[in-house]
Legacy VTK file of the C-alpha trace (Angstrom):
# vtk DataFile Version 3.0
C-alpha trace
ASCII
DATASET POLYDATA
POINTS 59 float
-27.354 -20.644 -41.324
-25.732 -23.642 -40.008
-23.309 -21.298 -37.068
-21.516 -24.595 -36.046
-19.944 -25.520 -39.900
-19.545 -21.907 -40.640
-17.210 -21.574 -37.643
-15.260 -24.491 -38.658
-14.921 -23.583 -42.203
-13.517 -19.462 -40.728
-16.540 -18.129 -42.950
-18.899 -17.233 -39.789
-18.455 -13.906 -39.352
-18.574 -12.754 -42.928
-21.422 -14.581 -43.802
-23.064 -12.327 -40.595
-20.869 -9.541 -42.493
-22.547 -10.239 -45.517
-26.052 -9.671 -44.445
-25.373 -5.727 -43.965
-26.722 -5.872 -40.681
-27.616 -2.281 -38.297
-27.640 -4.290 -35.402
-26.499 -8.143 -34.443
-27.682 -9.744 -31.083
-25.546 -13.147 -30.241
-27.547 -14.584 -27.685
-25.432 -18.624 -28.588
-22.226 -17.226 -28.399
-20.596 -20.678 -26.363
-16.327 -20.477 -27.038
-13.974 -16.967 -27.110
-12.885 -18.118 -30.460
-16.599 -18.014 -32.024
-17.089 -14.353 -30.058
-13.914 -13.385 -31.199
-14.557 -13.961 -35.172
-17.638 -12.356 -35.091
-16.189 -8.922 -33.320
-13.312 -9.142 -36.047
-15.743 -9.525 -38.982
-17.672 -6.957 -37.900
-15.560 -4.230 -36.267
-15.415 -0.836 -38.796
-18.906 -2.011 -40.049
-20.850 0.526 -38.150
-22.727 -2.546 -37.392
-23.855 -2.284 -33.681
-22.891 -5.940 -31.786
-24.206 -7.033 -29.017
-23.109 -10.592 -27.187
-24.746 -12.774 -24.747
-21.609 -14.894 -24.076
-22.028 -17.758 -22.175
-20.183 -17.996 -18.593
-17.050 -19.889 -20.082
-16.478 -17.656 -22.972
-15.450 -14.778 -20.678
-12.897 -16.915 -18.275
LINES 1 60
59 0 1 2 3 4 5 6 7 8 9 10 11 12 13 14 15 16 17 18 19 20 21 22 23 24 25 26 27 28 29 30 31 32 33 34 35 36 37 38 39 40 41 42 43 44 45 46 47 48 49 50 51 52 53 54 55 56 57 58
């Protein structure tokens, strides 16, 4: 998966969605915007997220 187009076309998170995932580890999450698709996609999934955000994400 290309992460960088499928943020910029909004498709991201349910592509990640799609993969019926138990657990997701996001260890290249870089902008709030990117960390914040991938919680919405996946929230109610009983998919178990876990992010690595990088410093500037959580200003």
């Amino acid at each position: 998966m290309d992460r960088e187009a499928l943020e910029r076309a909004g498709t991201f998170g349910k592509d990640i969605r799609s993969l019926k995932p138990d657990i997701v580890i996001d260890m290249i999450c870089f902008t709030k915007p990117s960390a914040e698709m991938l919680v919405k996609a996946l929230s109610g999934q009983g998919v178990n997220l876990r992010q690595m955000p990088n410093y500037f994400v959580s200003l």
